[in-house]
N, C-alpha and C positions, 0 to 999 in steps of 0.2 A: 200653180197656185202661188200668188204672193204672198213673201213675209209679211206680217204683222207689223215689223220696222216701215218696213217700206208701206205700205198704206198709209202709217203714219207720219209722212212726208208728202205727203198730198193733201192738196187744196178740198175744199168742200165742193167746188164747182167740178173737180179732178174725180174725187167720190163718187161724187152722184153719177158720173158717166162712166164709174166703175161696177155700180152699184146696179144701173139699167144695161150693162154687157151682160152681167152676171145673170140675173133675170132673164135675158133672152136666150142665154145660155143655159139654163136650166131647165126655162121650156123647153128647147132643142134636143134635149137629152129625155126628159120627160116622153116623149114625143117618138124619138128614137127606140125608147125601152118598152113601149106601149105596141111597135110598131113589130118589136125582135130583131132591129137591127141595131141594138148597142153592141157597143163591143168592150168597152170599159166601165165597167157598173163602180166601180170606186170613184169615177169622177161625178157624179152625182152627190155623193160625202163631201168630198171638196167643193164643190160649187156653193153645196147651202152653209159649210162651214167659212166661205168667203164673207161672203151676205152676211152673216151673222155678225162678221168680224168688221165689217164697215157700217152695217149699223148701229153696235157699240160706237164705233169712232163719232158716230153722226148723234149721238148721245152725250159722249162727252167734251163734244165740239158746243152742244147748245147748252151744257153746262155750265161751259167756263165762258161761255157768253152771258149767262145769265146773272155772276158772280161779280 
């Protein structure tokens, strides 16, 4: 899981293709959990708490562009 520092050190072009990792990564986990073969059910927590944390960024990326 990345720091929150560190996300915010990244481009928006950088994001986005962090943003669509994450996403297919959650499917995969989604998918796995569905299936009985996870094996680490906390990283599902961290996945959508990732997401969450670069969609904020991508919020106040269009903020202070908008300013």
């Amino acid at each position: 899981m990345a720091n929150i520092k560190e996300l915010r050190e990244l481009s928006v072009e950088e994001l986005t293709n962090r943003l669509r990792d994450l996403k297919q990564e959650s499917l995969n986990l989604r998918l796995q959990q569905s299936t009985g073969q996870l094996e680490n059910t906390a990283r599902i927590k961290e996945v959508r708490r990732e997401i969450a944390q670069v969609n904020t960024l991508f919020t106040q990326h269009r903020n202070q562009a908008d300013k």
